[in-house]
C-alpha positions as CSV (number, residue, x, y, z in Angstrom):
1,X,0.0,0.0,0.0
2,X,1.3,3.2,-1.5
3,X,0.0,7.3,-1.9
4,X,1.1,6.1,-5.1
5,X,-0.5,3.2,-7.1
6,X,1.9,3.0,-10.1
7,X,5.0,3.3,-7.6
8,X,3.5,0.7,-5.1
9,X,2.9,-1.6,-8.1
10,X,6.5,-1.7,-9.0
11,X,7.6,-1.8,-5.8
12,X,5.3,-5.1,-5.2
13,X,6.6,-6.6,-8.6
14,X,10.2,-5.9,-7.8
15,X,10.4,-7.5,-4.7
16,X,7.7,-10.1,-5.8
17,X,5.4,-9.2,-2.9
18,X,1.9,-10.9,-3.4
19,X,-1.0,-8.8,-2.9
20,X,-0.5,-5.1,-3.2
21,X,-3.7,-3.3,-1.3
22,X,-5.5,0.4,-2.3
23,X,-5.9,1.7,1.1
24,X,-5.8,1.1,4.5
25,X,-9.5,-0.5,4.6
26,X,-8.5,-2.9,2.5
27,X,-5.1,-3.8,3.8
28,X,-7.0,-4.4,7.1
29,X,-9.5,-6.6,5.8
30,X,-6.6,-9.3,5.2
31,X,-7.1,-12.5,6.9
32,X,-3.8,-13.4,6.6
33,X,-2.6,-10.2,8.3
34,X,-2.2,-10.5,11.9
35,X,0.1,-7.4,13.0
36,X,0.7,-3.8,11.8
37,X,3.3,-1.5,12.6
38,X,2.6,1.7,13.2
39,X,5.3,4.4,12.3
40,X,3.3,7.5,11.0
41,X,4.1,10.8,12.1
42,X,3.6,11.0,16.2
43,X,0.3,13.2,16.0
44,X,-1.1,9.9,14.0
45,X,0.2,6.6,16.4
46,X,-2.8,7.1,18.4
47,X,-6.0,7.6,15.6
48,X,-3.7,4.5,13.2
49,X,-3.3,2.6,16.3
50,X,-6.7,2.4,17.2
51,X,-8.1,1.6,13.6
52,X,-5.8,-1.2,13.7
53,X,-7.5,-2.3,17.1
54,X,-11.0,-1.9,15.9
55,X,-10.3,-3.5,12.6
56,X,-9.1,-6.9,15.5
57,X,-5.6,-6.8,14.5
58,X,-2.4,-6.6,16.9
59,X,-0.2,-3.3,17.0
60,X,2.9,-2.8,17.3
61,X,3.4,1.6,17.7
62,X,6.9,2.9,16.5
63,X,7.9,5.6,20.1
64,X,5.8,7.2,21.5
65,X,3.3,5.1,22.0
66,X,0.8,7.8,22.3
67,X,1.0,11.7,23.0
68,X,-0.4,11.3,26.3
69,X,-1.5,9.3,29.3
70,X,-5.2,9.5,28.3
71,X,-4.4,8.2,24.7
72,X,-2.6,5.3,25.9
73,X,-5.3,4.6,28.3
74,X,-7.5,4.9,25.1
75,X,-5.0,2.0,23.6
76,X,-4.6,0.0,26.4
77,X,-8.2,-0.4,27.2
78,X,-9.2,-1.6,23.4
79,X,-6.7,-3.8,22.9
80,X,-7.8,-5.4,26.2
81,X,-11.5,-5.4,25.2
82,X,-11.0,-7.1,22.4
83,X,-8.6,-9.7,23.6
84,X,-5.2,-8.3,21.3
85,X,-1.9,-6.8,22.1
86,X,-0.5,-3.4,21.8
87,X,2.7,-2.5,22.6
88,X,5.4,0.1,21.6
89,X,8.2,-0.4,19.5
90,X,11.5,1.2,21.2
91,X,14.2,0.0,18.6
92,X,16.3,2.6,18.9
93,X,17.4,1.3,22.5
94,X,19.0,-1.8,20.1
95,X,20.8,-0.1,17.6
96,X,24.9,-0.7,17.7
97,X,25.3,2.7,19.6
98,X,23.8,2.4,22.8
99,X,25.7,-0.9,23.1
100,X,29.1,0.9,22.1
101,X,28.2,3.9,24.6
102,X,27.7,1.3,27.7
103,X,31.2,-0.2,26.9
104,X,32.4,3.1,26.9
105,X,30.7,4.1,30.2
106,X,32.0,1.0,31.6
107,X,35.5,1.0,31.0
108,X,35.6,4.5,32.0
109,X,36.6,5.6,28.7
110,X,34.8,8.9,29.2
111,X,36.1,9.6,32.5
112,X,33.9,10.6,35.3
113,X,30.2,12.0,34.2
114,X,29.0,15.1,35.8
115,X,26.3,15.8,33.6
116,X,24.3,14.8,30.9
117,X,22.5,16.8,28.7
118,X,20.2,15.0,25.6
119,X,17.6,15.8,22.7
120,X,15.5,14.3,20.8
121,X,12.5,15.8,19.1
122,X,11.0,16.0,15.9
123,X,8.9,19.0,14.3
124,X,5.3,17.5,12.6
125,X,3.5,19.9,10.6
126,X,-0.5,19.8,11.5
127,X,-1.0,18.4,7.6
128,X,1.1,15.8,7.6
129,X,-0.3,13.1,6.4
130,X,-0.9,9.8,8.0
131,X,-2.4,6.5,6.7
């Protein structure tokens, strides 16, 4: 599934995937699809994620789970209602560097910490659009 049908097609022949689907609808309708990953822009996890619920269909939601406490309430309680799980995907704490900075840390390599000062955010615009 593609914003573009033409692109998604090739894609699909190139990489001899079977089924290629028109919309989100559709693609949810699969029987043989048990899972979707969620990684739309963080404004969408929450409205995707629970279309994914209400359609009966695991989730797995790319960080943050949701924008706020009441959303992942919203989350938590579907998936329990209808018997499926939801749960976020926090990859980036298993990528190569994380494991390189805790040898680091624990050889002492960086000398004695003091502070610590990190970053991570992202700028969404309000149209951004999400599937």
């Amino acid at each position: 599934m593609g914003r573009n049908a033409e692109k998604t097609a090739a894609f699909a022949a190139r990489w001899d995937i079977p089924q290629v689907c028109r919309n989100v609808g559709e693609m949810l309708a699969l029987n043989q699809l048990d899972v979707v990953y969620v990684a739309t822009p963080h404004n969408h996890h929450f409205p995707d994620a629970m279309q994914v619920l209400q359609a009966g269909k695991h989730v797995l939601i790319e960080k943050p789970l949701a924008l706020n406490a009441q959303e992942g309430r919203a989350l938590q309680e579907e998936a329990r209602a209808r018997g499926l799980f939801c749960l976020e995907g926090m990859w980036c704490d298993f990528t190569p560097k994380y494991d390189v900075l805790r040898q680091l840390l624990a050889n002492g390599d960086l000398g004695e910490l003091h502070t610590l000062i990190a970053d991570h955010g992202e700028f969404f615009t309000p149209g951004t659009p999400h599937f």
